[in-house]
N, C-alpha and C positions, 0 to 999 in steps of 0.2 A: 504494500500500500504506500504510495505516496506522499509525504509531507512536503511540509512549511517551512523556510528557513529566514530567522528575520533579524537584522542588525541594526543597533544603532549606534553612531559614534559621539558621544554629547561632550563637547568643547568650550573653550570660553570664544568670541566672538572671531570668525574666520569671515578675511574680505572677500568681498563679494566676487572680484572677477576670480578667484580661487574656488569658487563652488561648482561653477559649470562643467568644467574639466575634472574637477574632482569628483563628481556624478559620475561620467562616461570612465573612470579610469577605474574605477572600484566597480562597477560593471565588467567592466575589460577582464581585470584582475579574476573576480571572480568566477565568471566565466570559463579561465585558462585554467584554474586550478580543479573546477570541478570537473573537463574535460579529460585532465591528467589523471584525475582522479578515478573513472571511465564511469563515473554518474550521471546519468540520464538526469535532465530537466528544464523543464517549461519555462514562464515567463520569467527575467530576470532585472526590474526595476527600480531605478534609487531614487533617492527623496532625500532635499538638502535646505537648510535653514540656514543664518549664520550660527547657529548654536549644535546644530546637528548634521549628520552625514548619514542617511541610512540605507537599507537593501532591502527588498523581498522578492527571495527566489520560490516560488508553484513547482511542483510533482517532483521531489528529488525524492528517490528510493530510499528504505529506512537501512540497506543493507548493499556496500557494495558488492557487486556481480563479482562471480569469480574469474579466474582471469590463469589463461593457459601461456607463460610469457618463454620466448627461443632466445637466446643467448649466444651471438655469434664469436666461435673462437676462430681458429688458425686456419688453416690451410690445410687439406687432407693429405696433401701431400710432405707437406712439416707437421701433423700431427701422430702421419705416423710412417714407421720405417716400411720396407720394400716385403720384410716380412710380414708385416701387419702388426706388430707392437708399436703398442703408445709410445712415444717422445717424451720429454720432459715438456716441452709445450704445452701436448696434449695434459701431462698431469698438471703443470701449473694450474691449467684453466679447469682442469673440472674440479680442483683443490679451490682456487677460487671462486668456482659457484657453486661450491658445497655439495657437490655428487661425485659417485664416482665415477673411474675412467670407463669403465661396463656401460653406463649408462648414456656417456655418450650416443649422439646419435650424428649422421652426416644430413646435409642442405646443400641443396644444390641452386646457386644464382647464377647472375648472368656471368661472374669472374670466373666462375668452376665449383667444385665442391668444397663445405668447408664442414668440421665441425662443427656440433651448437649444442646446449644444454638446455634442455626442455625441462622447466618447472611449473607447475599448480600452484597457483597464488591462490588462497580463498581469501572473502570478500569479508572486509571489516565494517564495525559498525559504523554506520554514517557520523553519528557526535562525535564517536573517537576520531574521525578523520578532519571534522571539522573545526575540532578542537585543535588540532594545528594545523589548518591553513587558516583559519579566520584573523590567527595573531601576526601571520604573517604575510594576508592581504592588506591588513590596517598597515604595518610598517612599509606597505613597498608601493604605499599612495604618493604617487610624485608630485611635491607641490612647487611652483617657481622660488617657492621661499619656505622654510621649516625652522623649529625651532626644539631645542632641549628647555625642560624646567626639575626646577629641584636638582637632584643629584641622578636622576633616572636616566638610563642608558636607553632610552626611545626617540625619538621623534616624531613631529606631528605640526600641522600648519600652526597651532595654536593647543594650548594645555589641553589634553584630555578628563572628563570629571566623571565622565560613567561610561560604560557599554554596555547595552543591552546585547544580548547573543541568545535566540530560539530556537530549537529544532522539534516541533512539531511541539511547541508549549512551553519544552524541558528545556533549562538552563545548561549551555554549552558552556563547559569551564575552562577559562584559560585566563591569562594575566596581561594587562599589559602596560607596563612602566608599574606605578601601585596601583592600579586600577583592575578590580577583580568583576569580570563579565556577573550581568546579572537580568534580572529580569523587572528593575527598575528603572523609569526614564524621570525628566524631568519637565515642569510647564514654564511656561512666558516667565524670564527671569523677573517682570515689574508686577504683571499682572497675577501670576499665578505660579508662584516661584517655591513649588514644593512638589516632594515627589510621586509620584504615582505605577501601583505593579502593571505590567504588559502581559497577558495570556500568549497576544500573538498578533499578528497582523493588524487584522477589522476591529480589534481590540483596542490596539495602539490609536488606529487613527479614530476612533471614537476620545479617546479619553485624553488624544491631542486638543478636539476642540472644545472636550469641558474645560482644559486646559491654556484656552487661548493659544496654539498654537495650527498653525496650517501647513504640515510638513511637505505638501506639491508644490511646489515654484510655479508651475503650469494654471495651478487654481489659484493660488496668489497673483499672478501676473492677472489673469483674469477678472479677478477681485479688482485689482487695484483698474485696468481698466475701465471697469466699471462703474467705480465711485470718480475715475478725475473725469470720466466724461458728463458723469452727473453734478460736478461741483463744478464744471465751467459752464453747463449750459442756465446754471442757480446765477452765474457771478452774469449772465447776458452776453456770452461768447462761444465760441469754440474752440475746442482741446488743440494746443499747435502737434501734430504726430509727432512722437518721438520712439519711435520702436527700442532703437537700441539703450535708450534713458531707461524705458520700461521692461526689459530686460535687467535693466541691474539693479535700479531700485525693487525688482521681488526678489534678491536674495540678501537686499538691505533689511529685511523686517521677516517677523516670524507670524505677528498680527498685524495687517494690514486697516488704515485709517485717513482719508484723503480731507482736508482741512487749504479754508481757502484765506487768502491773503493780497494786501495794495502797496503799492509804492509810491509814492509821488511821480504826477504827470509830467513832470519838468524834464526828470530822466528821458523821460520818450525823446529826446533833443539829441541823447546818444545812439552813435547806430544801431539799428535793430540786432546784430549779429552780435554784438558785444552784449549786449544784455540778454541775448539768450544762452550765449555764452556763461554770463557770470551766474545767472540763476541754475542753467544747467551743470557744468563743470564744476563750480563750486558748492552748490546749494543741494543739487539735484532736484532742483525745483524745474517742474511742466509749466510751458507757457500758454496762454490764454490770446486768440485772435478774435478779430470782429467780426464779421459777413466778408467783411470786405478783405480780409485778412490783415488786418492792422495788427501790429501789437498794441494789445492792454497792456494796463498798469495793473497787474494782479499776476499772480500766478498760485502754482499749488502744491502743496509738499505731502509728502507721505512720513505718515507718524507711524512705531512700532507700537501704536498703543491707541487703547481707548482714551478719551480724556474726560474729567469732568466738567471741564471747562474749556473748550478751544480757545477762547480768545487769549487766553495767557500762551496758549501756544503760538498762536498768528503772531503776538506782540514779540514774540522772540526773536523769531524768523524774519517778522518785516525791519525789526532792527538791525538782523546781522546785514540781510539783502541789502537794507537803506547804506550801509557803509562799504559794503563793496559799489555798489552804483555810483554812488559819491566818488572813490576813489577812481574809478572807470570815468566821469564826468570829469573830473580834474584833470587825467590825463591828456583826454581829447582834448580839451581846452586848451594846454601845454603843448602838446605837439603840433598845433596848427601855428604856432610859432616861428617854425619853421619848417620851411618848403622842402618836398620829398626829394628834387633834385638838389639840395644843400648837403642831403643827408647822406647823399652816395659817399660822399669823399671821407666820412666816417665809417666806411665800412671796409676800407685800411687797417683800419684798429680792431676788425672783429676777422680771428681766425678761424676759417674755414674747417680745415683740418690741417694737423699742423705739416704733415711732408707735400700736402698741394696747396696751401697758402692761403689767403684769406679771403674774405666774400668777395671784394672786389674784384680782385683775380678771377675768381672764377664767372664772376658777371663778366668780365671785358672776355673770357674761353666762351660761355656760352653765347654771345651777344654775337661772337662772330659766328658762331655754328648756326644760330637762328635767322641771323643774314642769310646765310648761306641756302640754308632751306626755304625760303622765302626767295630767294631768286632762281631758285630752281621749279617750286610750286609755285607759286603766287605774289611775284615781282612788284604788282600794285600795290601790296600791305610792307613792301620792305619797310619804310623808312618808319610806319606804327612799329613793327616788330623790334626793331634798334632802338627806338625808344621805350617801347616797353620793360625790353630786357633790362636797359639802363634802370630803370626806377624801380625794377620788380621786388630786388631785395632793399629798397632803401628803409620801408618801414619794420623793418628788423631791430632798428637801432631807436626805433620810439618808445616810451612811455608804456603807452597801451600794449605794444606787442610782449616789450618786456613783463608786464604784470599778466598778461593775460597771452600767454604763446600759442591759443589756440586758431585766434583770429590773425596771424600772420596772412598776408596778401590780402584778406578782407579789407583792412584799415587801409593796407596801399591804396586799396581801392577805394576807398573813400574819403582816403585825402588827395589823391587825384581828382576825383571829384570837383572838391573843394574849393581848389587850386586855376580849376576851370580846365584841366587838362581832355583831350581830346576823349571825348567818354569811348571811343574802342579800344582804346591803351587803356580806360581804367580798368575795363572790365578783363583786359586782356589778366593784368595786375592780378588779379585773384585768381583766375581762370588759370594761369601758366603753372598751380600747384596743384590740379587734377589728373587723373583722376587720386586723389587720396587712399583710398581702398578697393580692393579686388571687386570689380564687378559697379565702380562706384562712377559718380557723373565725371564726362569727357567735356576737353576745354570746348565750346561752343562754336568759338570764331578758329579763324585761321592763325590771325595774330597770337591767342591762346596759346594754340596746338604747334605752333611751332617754336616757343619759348620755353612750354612747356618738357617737350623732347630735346631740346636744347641743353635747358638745363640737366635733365633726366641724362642725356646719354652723357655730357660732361661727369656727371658724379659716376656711371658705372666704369668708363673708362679710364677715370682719375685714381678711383680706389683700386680697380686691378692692375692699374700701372705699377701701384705703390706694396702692392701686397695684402690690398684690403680681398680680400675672395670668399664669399659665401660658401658655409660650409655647413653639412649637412644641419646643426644645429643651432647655428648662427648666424646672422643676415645684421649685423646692427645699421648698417647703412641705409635697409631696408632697397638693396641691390634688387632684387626679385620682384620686388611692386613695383618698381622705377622701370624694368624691363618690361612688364607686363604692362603698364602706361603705357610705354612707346608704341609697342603691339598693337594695341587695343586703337589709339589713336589713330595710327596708320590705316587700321584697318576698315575702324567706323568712316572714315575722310576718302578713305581711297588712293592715298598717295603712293601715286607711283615712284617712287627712288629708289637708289641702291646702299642697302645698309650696311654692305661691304667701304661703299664712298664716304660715307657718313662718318662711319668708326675712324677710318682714317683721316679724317678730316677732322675728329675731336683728338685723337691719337696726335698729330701736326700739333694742335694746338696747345697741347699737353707737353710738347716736348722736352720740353726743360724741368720737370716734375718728376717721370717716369726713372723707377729705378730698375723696372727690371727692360728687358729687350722688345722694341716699338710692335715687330715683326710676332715675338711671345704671346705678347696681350692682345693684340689683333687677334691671336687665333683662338685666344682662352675666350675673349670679349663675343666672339661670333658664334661660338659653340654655347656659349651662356645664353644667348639668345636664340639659337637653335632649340637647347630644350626647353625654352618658355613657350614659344611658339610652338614645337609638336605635343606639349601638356597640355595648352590652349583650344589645339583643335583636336584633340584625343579626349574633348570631352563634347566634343559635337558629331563627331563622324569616328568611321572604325576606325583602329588603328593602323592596320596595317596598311588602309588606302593613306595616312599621315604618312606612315614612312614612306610608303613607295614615293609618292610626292616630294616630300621634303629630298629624299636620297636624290631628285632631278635638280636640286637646286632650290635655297628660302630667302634669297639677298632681294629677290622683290617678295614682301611679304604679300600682297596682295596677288599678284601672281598667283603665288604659292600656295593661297587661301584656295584662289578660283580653279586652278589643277586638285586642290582635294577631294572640291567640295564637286566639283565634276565625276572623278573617279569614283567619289563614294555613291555618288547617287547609278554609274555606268556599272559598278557591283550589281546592284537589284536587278540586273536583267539576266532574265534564263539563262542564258547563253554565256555569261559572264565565265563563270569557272572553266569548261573546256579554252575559249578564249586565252585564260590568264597560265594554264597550264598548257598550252602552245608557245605564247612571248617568253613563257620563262625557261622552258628546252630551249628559244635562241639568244637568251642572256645568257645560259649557264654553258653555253658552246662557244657563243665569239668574247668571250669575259672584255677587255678591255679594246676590243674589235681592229680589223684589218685598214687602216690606210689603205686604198689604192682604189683605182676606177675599175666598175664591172665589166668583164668582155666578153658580149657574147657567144661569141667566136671558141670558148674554149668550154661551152655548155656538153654534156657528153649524154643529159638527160633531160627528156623531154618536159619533167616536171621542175630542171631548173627554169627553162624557158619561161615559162608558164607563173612562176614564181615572181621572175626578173617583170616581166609582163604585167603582171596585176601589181606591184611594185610602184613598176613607171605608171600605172592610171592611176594610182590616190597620193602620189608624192605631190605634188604641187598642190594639189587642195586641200591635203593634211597640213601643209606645211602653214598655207595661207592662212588658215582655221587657227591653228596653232598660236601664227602671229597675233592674228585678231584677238586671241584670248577665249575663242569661241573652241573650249578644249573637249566639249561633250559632244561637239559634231566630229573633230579631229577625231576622237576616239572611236567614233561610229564608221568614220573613215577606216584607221587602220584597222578597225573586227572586217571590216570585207578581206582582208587576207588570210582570216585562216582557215577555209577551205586551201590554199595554194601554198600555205605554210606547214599542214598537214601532210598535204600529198607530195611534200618535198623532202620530211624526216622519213616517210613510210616507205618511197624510192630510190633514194639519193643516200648516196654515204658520204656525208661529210669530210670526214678526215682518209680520205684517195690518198694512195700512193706516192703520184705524180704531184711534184709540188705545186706546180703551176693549178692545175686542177684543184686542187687541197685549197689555196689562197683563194682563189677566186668565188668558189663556194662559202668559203667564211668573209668576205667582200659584201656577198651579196647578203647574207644575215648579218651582218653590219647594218648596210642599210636602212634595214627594217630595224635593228635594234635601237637604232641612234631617231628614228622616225617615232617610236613611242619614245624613246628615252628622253626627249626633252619634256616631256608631261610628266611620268614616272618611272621608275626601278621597278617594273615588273616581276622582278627575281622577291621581293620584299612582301609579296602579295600572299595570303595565306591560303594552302591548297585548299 
């Protein structure tokens, strides 16, 4: 019969962005141990508070299965002599797993024979095994940060004060730091801060909510939804969205309570972004709009508690608010002071990174890359984009960005504004730091988007000049978004350039920076961007139609977009796989293919003829198609040849005697190979 298995980890207060991840990895974790373990079982779900971390696993057996396990030793030939007596090998190992050499037994793999010791494992009881993996799923919870307390050889995001551990009702005993598993939890440390026994599961979360607490995130997030869409539509407005606010304020609170609050209308004189800014990243306060989408003077905060009195709550909140606001007004005030183009020539004084040099520097690097790209796409917006570039990082060095670094390029943009500057350079201003996040908004104008990549491809080529390289577990640079920017831009825009010219041309500009070799980092820099781009479109199309693709060539990324997204759709047709298992019998024959022209003259088989023939009728309009970028007709083109490519391996021996014969045959599958080859590596394609 099947049980229950139910944990809880009760801590002193663990931050919020630490609990999502620590959900899915005690998941993970336990998962892997009950698999090893070869225990059958159903659903596997955790449940996170700042005070708690919990699990519950459905259908785990009370008993594990028993278990028939082989144990591979030596080599049948080193286990035993010509006689058939054992070696010392052979006793080592069966001394080593505890049988004798008699009972040996031989296996036979794909190496040869070997011997193996076959034993009967019976199955232990479930608590006793759970009893030591549960203490040692809690310690192998990876947190970005961890901490010891007391004198206890544990760790844990934050102090551990209880764990509860069930199985099937019954107290699983184990220890962990002084903390002895039990089958007591705790309530809402303000509200209802005493403890209470757990049966089990439907148990727990019942006498959670006599307990003020709501241990789903999922139904907290929805709670809280709930009540700020009901307090702004009370205050005569609408809730401004913030998904990812309301993601993290439900693992801010364990009882969720939405309470509404004003600021003085004067602030509204400050940019709207700035004041969403301070109430959000600071406050974690939701902002409040009109019909019109104004911002109000109100917003609204989530409390971990019931109150008896709100308004001593608001009175808090509108207090600390009222002084950040204030000091966000004072700034703005102060920095209009001084003019954004004043500001560049202090950006001398601010270090970039220290072996590529400082902001400046790398504005007058990117300034001319964004030149560049602007006279090659779109000549009309140059002289915007050079000044864009100039002014982009000038508000770096202000007031407000310094207090508040999340509105960099915001404020550029709206002290250009200000300033009366040309409003497509201000907006470019803000725009040229997009997209910020995987899958997040692209610069809009052109001006943006070529600032933006400007800047973007200067930092990936400056930090791998230098030795800055993303590695599997580290990215500080955040290399990897910056590449996936470019990608993305390119790609949404359509620009056609070559990002071989490009590199090189930051690479140039870099010159004098770079420590390791120009010719190195070209090649590390292009292969970085190879696999952004085949991750990128391996999550929209096969794979294997990305590689074939890519292996023809990705320095036009769009191109390279438009050949995949071709191929992948030239898959779906019936006929596809006999097709792709023809091209790649003449990849895998003329490998890096013959130079020379074909001559008729030396055909000795009627089904070369006839080859060469249908050949010469789709060369010219595959090629054409090709050019145009119209790679789904070209394809449709080159499948008329494989009737004639067929009946050319089925009659025809390739590799003749006669050199001359031998040559010209592999000539003539050249041809054809190099005819799909600029589209894709058909050899790449999965049978």
């Amino acid at each position: 019969m099947s049980k229950e298995l139910f944990l809880e980890i009760g801590t002193e207060e663990i931050p919020a962005g630490f609990l999502p991840k620590a959900m899915a990895d005690l998941e993970a974790l336990v998962t892997k141990e009950l698999t090893a373990a070869r225990l059958g079982f159903g659903e596997v779900k955790s449940f996170a508070t700042p005070r708690r971390l919990a699990l519950v696993v459905k259908e785990i057996p009370a008993v594990q299965p028993d278990a028939e396990i082989t144990a591979l030793g030596p080599a049948k030939n080193i286990a035993f002599s010509a006689d058939g007596s054992p070696s010392k090998a052979a006793e080592g190992f069966a001394r080593g797993q505890g049988v004798a050499v008699s009972d040996l037994t031989l296996v036979a793999t794909e190496k040869g024979e070997y011997v193996a010791a076959v034993k009967k494992e019976s199955g232990r009881p479930v608590p006793d095994l759970l009893a030591e993996i549960l203490p040692r799923v809690i310690t192998a919870i990876p947190f970005r940060k961890s901490m010891r307390w007391a004198d206890y050889d544990v760790r844990f995001a934050r102090p551990v004060h209880w764990v509860v551990a069930l199985f099937d009702g019954i107290v699983v005993p184990f220890a962990f730091g002084a903390v002895q598993s039990g089958n007591v939890s705790r309530g809402h440390r303000f509200m209802a801060n005493q403890p209470f026994p757990v049966r089990d599961f439907a148990h727990y979360l019942e006498e959670c909510e006599r307990h003020f607490v709501i241990p789903d995130p999922e139904r907290r997030k929805e709670t809280i939804r709930r009540e700020i869409h009901r307090v702004a539509k009370a205050a005569g407005g609408h809730l401004l969205p913030d998904e990812g606010l309301l993601d993290e304020v439900a693992f801010l609170c364990e009882y969720p309570s939405a309470v509404h609050g004003t600021f003085p209308a004067e602030f509204l004189k400050v940019p709207r972004e700035v004041l969403i800014t301070s109430m959000r990243s600071h406050q974690r306060y939701f902002s409040i709009v009109d019909d019109a989408g104004r911002l109000m003077p109100g917003f609204i905060t989530i409390n971990n508690t019931l109150t008896e009195d709100p308004s001593v709550v608001v009175k808090g909140n509108e207090r600390v608010l009222r002084a950040r606001l204030s000091d966000a007004r004072f700034f703005f005030e102060e920095d209009q002071k001084v003019k954004l183009a004043s500001r560049v020539e202090s950006l001398k004084n601010v270090v970039y990174q220290q072996k590529l040099g400082t902001s400046y520097e790398k504005m007058e690097r990117f300034r001319a890359l964004a030149e560049g790209l602007a006279t090659l796409l779109n000549p009309a917006v140059k002289e915007q984009v050079a000044r864009t570039a100039f002014l982009c990082k000038a508000d770096l060095v202000t007031g407000m960005v310094g207090e508040f670094p999340e509105v960099q390029g915001i404020m550029g943009r709206e002290y250009a504004l200000l300033e009366g500057e040309n409003s497509e350079v201000a907006a470019a201003i803000a725009e040229h730091y997009l997209p910020t996040q995987a899958g997040g908004e692209l610069p809009a104008s052109d001006i943006g988007a070529f600032v933006s990549m400007a800047d973007k491809l200067d930092t990936i080529c400056g930090c791998f000049g230098v030795g800055l390289i993303p590695t599997g577990s580290a990215d500080p640079y955040a290399l990897r978004r910056s590449a996936l920017g470019i990608i993305n831009i390119v790609l949404e825009k359509g620009y056609r350039l070559s990002l071989d010219a490009a590199v090189d041309r930051a690479l140039e500009l870099l010159a004098a920076k770079l420590i390791r070799p120009a010719a190195e980092v070209r090649g590390d820099v292009l292969e970085f961007f190879r696999g952004r781009f085949v991750n990128l479109m391996a999550d929209r199309y096969p794979v294997d139609a990305v590689d074939a693709a890519v292996a023809a060539g990705c320095g036009d990324l769009v191109d390279a977009a438009a050949r995949i997204a071709a191929l992948a759709e030239f898959k779906n047709r019936p006929d596809f796989e006999p097709l792709a298992v023809a091209f790649k019998r003449v990849c895998n024959i003329v490998k890096e293919g013959i130079d020379r022209p074909v001559d008729a003259a030396l055909f000795q088989e009627p089904a070369e003829g006839e080859l060469h023939k249908a050949l010469l009728s789709v060369r010219a309009d595959v090629e054409a198609r090709t050019a145009a970028g119209d790679y789904l007709a070209a394809l449709a083109g080159i499948a008329a040849l494989k009737g004639a490519v067929d009946d050319f391996f089925d009659k025809v021996m390739v590799m003749a005697e006669d050199e001359r014969v031998r040559l010209n045959r592999l000539a003539l599958l050249t041809g054809i190979a190099r005819l799909f080859g600029s589209i894709a590596d058909f050899a790449k394609i999965a049978a």
